[in-house]
C-alpha positions as CSV (number, residue, x, y, z in Angstrom):
1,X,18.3,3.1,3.3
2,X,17.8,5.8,0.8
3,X,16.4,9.0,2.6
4,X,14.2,11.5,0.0
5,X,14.4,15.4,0.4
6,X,11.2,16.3,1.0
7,X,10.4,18.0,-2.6
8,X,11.7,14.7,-4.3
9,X,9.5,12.7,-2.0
10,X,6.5,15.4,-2.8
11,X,6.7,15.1,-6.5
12,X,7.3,11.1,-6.1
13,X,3.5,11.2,-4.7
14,X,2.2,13.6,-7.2
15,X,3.7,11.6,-10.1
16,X,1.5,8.4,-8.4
17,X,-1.0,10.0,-8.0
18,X,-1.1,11.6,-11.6
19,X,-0.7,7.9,-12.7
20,X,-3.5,6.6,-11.0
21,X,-5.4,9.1,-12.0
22,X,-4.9,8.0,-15.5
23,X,-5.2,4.2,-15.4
24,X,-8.3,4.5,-13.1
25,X,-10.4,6.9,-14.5
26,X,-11.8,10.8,-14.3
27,X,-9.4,12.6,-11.8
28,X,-9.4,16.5,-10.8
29,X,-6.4,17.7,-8.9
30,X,-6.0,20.7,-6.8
31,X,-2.7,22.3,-6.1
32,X,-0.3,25.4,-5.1
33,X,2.6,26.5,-4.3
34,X,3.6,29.9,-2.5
35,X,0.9,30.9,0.3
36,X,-2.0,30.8,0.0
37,X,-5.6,31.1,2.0
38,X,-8.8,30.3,1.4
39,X,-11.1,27.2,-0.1
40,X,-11.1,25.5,-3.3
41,X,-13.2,23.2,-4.6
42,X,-13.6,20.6,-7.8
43,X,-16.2,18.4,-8.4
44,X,-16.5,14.7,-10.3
45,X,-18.8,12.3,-11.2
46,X,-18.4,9.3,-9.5
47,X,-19.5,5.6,-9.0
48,X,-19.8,4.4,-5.6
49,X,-15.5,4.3,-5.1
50,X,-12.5,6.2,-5.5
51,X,-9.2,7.3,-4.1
52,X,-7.9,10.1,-3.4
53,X,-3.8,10.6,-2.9
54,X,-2.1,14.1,-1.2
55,X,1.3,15.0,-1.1
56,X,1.9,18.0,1.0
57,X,4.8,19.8,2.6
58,X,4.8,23.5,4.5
59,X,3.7,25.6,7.6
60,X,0.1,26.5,8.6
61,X,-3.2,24.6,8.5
62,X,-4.6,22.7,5.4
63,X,-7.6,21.0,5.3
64,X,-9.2,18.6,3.1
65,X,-12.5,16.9,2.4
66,X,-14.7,14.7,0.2
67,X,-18.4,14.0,-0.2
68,X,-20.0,11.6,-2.2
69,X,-23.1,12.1,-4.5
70,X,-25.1,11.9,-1.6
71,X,-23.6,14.6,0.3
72,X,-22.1,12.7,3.0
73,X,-18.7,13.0,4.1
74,X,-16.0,10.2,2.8
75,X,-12.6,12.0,3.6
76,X,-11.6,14.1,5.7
77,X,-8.2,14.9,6.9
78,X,-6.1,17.8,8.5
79,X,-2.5,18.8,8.1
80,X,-0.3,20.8,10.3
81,X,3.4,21.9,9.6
82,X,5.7,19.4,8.0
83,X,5.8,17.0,5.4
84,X,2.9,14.2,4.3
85,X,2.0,11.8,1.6
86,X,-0.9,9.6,1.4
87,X,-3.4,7.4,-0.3
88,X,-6.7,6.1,0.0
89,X,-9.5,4.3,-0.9
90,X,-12.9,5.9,-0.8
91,X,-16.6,4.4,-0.9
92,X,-19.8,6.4,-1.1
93,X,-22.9,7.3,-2.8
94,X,-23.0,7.5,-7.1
95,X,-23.1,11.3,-7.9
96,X,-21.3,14.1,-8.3
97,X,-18.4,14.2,-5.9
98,X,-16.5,17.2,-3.9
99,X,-12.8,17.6,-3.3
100,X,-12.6,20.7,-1.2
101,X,-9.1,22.4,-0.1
102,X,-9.4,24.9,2.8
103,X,-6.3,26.7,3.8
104,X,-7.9,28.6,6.6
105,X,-5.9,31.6,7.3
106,X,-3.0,30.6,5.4
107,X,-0.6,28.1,4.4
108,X,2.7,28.4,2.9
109,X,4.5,25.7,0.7
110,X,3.1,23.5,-1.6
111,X,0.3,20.8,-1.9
112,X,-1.3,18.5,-4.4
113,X,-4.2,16.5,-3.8
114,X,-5.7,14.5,-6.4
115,X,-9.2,12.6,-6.4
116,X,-10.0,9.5,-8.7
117,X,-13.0,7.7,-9.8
C-alpha cells in the first residue's frame, strides 16, 4: 500500500480537478494558502449539472457552498482540522451559479476547490 503525504495527496486532487475542469467545460477555482479569513465567492454559468472537487488540508473552520441559477442550495459542506479530498456531482437549476468559500474567523493551510459545468 502506497501511503501519500498529505501535500502530494492535496495536489493529486487539484491536478483532477484542474483536468476535469478542462475536459468538461467552464470551471472557476478558488484557492489559498497561508491563513486566511473571510468569504470568497466566483460565479458560472451553468446548465442544470456539475461537479465540484475540494482538496483541503489545515487547522480552523472552512466552509463551502453552491447554488444553482435558481438560488437554491446544491452543496454544501464543512471542514474541520485535517486533511480532505473530494468529488461530486451536482444537479440544479440553469443560471448563473455560486461557489462561495467562507473561512469564518480563520483558517490556516491550504485549499483548492474547483466547480465545473
Amino acid at each position: 500500500m502506497v501511503v501519500l503525504r498529505p501535500l502530494a495527496s492535496l495536489m493529486v486532487v487539484l491536478c483532477l480537478a484542474s483536468v476535469a475542469g478542462c475536459i468538461g467545460g467552464n470551471s472557476v477555482t478558488l484557492a489559498g494558502q497561508g491563513y486566511s479569513s473571510g468569504t470568497q465567492t466566483r460565479t458560472l454559468q451553468c446548465g442544470t449539472s456539475g461537479s465540484i472537487q475540494l482538496g483541503v488540508q489545515g487547522a480552523g473552520s472552512l466552509s463551502v457552498k453552491v447554488t444553482d441559477g435558481g438560488g437554491a442550495q446544491v452543496f454544501s459542506q464543512s471542514v474541520g482540522s485535517g486533511q480532505n479530498g473530494s468529488s461530486q456531482s451536482l444537479s440544479g437549476k440553469e443560471g448563473t451559479w455560486t461557489l462561495t468559500v467562507s473561512t469564518g474567523f480563520g483558517y490556516s493551510g491550504q485549499y483548492g476547490i474547483v466547480l465545473t459545468c
